[in-house]
N, CA, C and O atoms as CSV, one atom per row, in Angstrom:
chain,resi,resn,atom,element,x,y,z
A,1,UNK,N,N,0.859,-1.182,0.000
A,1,UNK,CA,C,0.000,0.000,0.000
A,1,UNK,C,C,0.895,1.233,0.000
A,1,UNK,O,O,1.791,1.328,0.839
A,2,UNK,N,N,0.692,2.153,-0.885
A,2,UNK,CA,C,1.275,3.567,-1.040
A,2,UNK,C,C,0.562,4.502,-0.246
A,2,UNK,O,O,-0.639,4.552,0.021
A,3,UNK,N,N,1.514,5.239,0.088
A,3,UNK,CA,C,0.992,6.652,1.002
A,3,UNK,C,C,-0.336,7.268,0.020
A,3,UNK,O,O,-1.337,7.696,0.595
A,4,UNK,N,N,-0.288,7.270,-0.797
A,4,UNK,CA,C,-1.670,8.011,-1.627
A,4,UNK,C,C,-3.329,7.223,-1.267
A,4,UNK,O,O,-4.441,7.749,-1.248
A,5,UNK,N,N,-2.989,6.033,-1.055
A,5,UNK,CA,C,-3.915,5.198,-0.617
A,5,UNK,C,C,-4.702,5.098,0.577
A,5,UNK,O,O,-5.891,4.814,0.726
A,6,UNK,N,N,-3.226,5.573,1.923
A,6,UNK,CA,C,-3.845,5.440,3.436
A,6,UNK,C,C,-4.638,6.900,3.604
A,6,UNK,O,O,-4.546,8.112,3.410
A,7,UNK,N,N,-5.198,6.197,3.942
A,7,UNK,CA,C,-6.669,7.873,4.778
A,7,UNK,C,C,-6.581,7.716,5.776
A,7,UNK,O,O,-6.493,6.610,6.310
A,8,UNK,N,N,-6.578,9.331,6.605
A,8,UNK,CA,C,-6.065,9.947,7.500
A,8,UNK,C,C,-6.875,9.722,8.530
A,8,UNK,O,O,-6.400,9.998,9.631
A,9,UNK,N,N,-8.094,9.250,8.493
A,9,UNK,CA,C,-9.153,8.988,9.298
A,9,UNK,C,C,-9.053,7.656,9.655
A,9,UNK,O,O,-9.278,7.340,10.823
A,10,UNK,N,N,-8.687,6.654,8.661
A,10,UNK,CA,C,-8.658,5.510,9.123
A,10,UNK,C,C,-7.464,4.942,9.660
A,10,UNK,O,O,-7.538,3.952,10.387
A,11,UNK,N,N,-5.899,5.699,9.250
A,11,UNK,CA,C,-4.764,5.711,10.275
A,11,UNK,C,C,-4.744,6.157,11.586
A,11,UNK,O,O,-4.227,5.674,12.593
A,12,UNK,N,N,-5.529,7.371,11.363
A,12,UNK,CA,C,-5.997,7.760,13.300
A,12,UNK,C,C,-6.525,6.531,14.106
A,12,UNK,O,O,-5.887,6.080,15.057
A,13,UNK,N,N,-7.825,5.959,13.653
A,13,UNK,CA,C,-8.288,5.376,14.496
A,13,UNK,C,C,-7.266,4.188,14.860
A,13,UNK,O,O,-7.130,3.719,15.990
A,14,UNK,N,N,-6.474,3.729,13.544
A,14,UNK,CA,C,-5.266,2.049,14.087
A,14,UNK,C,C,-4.866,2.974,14.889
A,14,UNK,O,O,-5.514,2.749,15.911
A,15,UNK,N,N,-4.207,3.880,15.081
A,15,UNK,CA,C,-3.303,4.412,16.169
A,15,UNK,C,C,-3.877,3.919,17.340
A,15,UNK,O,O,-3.432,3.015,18.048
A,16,UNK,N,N,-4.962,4.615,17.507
A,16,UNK,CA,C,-5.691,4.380,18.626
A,16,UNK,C,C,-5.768,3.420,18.969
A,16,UNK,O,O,-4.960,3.172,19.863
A,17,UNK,N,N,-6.739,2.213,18.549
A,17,UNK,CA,C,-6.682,0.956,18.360
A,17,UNK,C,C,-5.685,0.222,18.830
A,17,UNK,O,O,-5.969,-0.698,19.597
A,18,UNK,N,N,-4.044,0.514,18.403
A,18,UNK,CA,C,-3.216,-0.407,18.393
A,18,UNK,C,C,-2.280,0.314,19.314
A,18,UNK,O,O,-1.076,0.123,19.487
A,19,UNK,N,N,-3.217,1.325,19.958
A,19,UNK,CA,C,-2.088,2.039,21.422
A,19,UNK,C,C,-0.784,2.603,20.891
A,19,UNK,O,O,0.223,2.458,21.584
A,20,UNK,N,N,-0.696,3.315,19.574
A,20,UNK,CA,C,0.636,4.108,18.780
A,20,UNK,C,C,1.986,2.858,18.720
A,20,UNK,O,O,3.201,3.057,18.731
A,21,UNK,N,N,1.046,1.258,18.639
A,21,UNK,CA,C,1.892,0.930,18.104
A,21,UNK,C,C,2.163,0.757,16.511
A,21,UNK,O,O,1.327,0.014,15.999
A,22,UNK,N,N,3.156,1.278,15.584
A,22,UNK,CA,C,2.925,1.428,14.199
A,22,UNK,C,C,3.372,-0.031,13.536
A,22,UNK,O,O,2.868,-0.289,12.443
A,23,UNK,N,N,4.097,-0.802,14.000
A,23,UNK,CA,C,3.694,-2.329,13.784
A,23,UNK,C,C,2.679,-3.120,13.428
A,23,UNK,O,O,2.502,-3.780,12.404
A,24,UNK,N,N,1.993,-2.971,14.450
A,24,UNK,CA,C,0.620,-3.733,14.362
A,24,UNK,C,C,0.068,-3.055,13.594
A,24,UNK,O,O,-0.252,-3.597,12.537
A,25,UNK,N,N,-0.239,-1.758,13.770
A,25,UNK,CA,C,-1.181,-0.637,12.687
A,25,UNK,C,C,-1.121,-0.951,10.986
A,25,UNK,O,O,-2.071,-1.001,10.205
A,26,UNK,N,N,0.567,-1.173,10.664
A,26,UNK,CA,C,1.068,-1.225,9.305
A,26,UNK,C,C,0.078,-2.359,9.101
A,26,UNK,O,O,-0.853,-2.176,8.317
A,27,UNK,N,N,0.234,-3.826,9.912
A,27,UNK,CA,C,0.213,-4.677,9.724
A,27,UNK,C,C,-1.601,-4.841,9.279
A,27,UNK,O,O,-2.052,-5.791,8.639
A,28,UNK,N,N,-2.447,-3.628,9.821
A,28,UNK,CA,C,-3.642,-4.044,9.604
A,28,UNK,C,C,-4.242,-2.893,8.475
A,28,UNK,O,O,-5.386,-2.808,8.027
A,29,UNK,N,N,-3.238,-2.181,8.233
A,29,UNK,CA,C,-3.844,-1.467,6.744
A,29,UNK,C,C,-3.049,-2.549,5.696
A,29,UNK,O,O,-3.297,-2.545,4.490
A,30,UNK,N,N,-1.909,-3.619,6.408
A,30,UNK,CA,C,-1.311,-3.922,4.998
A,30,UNK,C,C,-0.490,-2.833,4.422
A,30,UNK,O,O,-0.787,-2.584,3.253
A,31,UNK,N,N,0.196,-2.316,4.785
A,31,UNK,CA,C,1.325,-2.124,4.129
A,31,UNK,C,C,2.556,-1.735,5.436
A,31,UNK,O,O,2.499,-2.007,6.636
A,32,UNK,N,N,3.814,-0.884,4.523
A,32,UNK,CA,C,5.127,-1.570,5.883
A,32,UNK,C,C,5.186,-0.765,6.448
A,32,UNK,O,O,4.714,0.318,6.102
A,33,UNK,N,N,5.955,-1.022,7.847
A,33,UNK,CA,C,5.654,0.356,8.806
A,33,UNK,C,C,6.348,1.508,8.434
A,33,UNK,O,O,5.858,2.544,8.883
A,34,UNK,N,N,7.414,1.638,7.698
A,34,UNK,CA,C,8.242,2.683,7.366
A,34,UNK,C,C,7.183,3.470,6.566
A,34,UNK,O,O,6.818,4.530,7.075
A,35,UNK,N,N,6.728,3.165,5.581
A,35,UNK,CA,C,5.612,3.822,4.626
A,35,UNK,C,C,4.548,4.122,5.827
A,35,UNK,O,O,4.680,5.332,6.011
A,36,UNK,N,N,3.812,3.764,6.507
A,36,UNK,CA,C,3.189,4.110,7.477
A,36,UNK,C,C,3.671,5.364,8.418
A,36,UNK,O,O,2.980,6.246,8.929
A,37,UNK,N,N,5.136,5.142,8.478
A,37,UNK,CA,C,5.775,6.309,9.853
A,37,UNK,C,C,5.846,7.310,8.464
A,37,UNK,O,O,5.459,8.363,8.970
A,38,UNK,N,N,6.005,7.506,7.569
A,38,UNK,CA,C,6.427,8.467,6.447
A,38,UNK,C,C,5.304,9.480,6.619
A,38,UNK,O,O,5.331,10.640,7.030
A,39,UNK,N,N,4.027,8.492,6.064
A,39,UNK,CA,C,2.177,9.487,5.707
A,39,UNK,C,C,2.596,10.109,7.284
A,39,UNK,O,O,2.971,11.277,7.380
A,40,UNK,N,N,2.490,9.191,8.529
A,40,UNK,CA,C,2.346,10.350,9.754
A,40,UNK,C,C,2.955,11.347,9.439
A,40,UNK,O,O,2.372,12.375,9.095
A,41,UNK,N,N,4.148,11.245,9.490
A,41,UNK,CA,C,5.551,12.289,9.599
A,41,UNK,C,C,4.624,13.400,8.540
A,41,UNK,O,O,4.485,14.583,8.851
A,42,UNK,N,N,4.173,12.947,7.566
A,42,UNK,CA,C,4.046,14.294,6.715
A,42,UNK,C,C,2.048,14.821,6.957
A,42,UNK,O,O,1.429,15.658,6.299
A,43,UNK,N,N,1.675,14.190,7.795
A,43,UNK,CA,C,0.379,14.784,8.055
A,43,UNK,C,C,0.475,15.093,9.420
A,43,UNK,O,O,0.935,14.136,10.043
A,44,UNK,N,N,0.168,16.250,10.257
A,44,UNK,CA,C,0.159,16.304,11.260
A,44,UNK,C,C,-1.002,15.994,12.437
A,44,UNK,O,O,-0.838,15.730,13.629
A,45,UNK,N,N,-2.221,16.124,11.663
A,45,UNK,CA,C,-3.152,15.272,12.689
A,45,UNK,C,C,-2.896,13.662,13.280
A,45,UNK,O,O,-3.464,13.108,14.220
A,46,UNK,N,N,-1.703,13.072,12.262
A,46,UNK,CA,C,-1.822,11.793,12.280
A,46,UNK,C,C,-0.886,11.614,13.561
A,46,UNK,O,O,-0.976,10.858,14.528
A,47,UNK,N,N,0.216,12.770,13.142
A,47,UNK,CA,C,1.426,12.533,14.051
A,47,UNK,C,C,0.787,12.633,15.507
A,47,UNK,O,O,0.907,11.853,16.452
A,48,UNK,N,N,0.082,13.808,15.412
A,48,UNK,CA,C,-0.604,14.186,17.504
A,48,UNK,C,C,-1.128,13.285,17.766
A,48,UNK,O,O,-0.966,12.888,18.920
A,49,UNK,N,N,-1.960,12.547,16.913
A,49,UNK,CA,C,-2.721,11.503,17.309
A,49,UNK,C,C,-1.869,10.130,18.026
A,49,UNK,O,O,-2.225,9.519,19.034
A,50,UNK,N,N,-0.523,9.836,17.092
A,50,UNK,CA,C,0.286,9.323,17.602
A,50,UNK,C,C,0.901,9.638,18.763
A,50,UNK,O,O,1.104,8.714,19.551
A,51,UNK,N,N,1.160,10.470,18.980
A,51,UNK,CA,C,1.882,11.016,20.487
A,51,UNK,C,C,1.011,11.074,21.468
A,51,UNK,O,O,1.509,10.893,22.578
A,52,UNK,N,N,-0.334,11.302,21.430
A,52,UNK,CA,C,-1.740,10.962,22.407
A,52,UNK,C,C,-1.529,9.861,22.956
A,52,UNK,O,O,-1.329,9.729,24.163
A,53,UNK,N,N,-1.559,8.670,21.870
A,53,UNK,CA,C,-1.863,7.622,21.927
A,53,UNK,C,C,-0.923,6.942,22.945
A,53,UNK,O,O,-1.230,6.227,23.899
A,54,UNK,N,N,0.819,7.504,22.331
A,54,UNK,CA,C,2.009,6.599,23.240
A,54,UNK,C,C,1.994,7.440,24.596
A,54,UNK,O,O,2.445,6.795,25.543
A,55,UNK,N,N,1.549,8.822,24.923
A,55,UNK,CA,C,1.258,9.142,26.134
A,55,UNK,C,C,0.507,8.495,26.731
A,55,UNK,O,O,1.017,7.767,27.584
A,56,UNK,N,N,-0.881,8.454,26.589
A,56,UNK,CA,C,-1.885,7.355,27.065
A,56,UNK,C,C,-1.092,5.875,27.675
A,56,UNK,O,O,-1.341,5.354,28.763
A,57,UNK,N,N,-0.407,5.538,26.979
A,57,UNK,CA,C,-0.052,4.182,26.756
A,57,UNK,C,C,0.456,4.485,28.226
A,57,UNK,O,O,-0.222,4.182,29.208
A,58,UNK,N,N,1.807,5.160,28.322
A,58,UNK,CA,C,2.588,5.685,29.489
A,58,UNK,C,C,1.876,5.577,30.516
A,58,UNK,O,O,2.271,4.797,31.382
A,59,UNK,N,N,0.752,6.242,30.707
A,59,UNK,CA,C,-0.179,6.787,31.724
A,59,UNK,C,C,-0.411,5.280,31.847
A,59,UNK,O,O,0.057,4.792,32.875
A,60,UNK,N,N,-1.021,4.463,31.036
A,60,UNK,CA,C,-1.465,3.273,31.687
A,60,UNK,C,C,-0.435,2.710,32.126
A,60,UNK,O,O,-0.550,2.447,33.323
A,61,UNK,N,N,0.486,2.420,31.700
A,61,UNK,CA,C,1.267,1.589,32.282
A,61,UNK,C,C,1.867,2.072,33.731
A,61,UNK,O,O,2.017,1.336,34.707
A,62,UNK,N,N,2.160,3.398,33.660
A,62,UNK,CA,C,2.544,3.900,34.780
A,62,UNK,C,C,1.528,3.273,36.133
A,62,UNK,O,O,1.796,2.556,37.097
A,63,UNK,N,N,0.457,3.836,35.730
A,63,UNK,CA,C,-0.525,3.664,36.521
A,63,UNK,C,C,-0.638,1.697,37.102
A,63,UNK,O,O,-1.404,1.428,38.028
A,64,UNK,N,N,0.029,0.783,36.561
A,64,UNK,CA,C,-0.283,-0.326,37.000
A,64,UNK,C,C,1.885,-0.246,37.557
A,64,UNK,O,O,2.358,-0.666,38.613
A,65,UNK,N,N,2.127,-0.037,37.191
A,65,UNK,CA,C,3.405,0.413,38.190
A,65,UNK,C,C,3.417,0.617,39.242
A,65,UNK,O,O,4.170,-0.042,39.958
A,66,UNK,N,N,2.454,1.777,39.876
A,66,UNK,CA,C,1.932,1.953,40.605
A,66,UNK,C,C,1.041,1.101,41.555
A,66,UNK,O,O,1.356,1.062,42.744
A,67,UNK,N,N,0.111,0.517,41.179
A,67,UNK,CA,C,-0.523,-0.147,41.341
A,67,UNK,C,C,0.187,-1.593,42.437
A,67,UNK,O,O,-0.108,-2.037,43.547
A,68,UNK,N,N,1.438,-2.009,41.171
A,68,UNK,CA,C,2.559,-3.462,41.622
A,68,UNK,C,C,3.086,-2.589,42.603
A,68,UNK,O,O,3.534,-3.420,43.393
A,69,UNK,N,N,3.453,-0.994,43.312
A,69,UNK,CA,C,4.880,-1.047,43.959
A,69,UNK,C,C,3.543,-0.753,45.281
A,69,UNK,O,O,3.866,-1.147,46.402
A,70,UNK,N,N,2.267,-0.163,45.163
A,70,UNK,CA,C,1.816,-0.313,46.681
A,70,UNK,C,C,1.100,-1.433,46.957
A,70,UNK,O,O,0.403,-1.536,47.966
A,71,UNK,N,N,1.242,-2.434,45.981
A,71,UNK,CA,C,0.872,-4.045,46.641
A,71,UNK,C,C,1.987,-4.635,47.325
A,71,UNK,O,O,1.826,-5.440,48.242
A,72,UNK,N,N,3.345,-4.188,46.829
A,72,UNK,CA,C,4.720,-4.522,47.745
A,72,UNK,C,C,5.046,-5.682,46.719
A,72,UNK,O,O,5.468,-6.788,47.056
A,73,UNK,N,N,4.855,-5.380,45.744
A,73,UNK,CA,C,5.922,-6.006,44.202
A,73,UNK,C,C,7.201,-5.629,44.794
A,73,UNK,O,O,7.125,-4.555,45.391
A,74,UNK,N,N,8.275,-6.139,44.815
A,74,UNK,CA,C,9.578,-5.816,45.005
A,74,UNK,C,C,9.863,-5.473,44.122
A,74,UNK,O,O,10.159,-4.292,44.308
A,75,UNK,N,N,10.077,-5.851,42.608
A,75,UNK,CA,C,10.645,-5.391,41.530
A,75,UNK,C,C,9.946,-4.156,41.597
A,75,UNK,O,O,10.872,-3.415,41.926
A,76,UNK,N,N,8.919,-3.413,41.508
A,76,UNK,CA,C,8.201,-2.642,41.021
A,76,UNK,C,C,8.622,-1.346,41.824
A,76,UNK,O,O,8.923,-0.238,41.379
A,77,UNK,N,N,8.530,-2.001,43.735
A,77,UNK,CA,C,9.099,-1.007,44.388
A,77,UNK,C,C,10.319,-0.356,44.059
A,77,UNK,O,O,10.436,0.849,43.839
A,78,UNK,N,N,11.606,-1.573,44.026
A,78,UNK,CA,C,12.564,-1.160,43.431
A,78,UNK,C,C,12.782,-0.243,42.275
A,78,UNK,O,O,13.563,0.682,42.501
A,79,UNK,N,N,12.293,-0.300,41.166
A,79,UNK,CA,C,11.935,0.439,39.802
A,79,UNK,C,C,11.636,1.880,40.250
A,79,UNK,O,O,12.234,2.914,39.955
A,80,UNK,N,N,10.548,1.687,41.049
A,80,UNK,CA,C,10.290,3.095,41.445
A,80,UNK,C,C,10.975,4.004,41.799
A,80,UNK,O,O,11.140,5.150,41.381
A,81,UNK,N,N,11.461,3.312,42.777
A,81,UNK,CA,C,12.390,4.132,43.779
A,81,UNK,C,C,13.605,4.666,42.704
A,81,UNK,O,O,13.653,5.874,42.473
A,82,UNK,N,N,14.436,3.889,42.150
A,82,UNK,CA,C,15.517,4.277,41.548
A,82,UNK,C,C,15.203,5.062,40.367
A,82,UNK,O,O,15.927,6.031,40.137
A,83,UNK,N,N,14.052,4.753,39.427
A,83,UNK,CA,C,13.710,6.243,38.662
A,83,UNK,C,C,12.792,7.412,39.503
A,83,UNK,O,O,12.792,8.588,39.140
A,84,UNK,N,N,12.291,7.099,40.256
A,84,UNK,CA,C,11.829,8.441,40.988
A,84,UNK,C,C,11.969,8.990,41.859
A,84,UNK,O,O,11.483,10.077,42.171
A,85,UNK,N,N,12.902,8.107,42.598
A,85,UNK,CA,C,13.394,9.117,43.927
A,85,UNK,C,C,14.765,9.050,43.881
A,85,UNK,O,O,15.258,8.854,44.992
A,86,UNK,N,N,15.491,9.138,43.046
A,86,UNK,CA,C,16.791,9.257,42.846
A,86,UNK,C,C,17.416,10.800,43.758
A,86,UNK,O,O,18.594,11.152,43.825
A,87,UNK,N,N,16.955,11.069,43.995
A,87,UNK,CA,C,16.956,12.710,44.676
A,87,UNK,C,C,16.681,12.335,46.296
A,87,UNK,O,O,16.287,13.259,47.008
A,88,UNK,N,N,16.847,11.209,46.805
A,88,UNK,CA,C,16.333,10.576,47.681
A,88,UNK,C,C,18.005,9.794,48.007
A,88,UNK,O,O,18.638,9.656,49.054
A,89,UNK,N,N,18.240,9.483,46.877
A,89,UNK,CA,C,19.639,8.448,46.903
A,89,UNK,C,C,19.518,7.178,46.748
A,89,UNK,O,O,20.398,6.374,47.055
A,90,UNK,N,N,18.289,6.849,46.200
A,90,UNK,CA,C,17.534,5.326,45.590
A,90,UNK,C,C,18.298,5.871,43.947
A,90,UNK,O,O,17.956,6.706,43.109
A,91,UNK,N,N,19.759,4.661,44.086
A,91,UNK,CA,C,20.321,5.027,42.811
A,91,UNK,C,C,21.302,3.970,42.680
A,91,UNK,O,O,21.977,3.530,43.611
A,92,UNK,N,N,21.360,3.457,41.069
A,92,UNK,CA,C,22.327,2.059,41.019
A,92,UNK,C,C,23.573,2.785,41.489
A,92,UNK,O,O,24.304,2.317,42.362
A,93,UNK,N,N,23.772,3.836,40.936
A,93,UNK,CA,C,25.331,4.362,40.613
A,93,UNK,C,C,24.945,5.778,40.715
A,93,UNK,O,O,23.876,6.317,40.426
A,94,UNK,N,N,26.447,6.454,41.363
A,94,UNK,CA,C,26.176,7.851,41.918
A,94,UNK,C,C,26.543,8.605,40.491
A,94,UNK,O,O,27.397,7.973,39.868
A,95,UNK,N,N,26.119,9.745,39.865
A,95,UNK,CA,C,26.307,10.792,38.785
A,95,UNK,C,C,27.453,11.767,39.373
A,95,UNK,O,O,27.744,12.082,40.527
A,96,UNK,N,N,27.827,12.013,38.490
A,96,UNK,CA,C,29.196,13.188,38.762
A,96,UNK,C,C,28.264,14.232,38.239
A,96,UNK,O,O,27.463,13.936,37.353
A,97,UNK,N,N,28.329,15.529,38.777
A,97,UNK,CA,C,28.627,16.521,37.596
A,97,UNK,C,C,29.691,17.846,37.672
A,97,UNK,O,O,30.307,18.090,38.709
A,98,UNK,N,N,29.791,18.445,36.778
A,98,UNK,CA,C,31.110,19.218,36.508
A,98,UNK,C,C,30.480,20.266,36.713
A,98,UNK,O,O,29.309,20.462,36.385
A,99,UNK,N,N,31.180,21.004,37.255
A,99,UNK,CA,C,31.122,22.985,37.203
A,99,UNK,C,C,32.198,23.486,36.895
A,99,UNK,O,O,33.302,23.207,37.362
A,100,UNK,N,N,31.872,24.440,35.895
A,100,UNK,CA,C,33.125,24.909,35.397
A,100,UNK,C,C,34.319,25.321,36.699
A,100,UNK,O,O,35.515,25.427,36.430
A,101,UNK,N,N,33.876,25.486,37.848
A,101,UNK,CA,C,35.393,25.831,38.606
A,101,UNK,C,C,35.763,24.631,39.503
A,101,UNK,O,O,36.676,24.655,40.328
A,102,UNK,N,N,35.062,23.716,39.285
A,102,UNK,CA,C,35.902,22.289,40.194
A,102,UNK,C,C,37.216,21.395,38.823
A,102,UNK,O,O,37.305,21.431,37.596
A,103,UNK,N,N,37.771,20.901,39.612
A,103,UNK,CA,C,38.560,20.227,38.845
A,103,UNK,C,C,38.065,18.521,39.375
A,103,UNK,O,O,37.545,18.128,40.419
A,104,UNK,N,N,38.519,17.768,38.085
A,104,UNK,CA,C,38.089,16.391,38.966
A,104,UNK,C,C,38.842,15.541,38.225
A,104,UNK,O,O,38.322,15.361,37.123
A,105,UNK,N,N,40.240,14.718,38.438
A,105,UNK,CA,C,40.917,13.731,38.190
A,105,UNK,C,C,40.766,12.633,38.482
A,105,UNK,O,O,40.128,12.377,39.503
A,106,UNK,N,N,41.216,11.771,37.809
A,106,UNK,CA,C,41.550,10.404,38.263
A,106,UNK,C,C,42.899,9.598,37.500
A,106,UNK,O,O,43.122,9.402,36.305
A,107,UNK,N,N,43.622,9.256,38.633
A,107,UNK,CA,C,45.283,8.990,38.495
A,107,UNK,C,C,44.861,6.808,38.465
A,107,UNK,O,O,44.072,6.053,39.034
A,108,UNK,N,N,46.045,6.680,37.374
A,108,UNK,CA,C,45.597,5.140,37.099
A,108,UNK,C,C,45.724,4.536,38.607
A,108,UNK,O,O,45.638,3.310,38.684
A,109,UNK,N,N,45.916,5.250,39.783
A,109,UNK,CA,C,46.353,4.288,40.527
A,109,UNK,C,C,44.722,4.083,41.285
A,109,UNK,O,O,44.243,3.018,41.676
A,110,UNK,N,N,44.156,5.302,41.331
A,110,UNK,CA,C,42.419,5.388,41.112
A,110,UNK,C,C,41.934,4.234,40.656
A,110,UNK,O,O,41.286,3.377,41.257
A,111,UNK,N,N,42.217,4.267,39.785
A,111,UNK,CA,C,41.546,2.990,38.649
A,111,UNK,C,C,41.933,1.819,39.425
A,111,UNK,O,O,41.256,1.384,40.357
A,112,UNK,N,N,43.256,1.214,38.947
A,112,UNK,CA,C,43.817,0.173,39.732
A,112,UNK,C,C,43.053,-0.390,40.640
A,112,UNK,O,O,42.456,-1.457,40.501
A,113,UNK,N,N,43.051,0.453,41.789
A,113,UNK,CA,C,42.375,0.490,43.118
A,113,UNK,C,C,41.153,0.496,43.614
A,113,UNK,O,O,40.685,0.524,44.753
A,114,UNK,N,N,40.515,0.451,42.028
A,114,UNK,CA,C,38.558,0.592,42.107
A,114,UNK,C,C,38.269,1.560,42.891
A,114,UNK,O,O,37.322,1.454,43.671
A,115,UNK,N,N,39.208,2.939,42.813
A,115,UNK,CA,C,38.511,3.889,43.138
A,115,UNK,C,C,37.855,4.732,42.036
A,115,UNK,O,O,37.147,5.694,42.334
């Protein structure tokens, strides 16, 4: 199927439908997803509609994230914590960052030494 073919009304709704996945979507107008991501890219109702859709998606999923970490899911708690309370110090690994007036080395003996 050629971009001249897909209608803009009936790509909205697969979006929807298939939760902005463009896989499945291609797969149910029949034709490939690249030609599919192209028509969005160049219509813009199609594109918002897409970005609705993978927001939505977010929101749900978030929302059962939620859901697993105050039933006391361990994985879920864990997850949480380290993307959202990182500001907390729930973190695999500590971040550096630079300001232009600190200096910050490390001598191989650093290394060596697993510092």
């Amino acid at each position: 199927m050629t971009q001249k073919k897909l209608d803009t009304e009936r790509v909205i709704a697969l979006i929807d439908e298939c939760r902005g996945n463009l896989s499945a979507a291609a797969a149910r107008l029949g034709c490939h997803r690249n030609t599919l991501r192209s028509y969005i890219n160049a219509h813009p109702t199609c594109k918002a509609a897409l970005e609705r859709a993978r927001e939505s998606m977010i929101d749900n999923v978030e929302s059962v994230l939620y859901s697993k970490a105050l039933a006391g899911e361990a994985w879920a708690v864990c997850f949480f914590l380290k993307t959202q309370a990182k500001h907390r110090g729930y973190v695999e690994r500590q971040e550096l960052a630079n300001s232009p007036d600190s200096t910050f080395r490390v001598t191989w003996d650093d290394v060596e030494n697993g510092n």
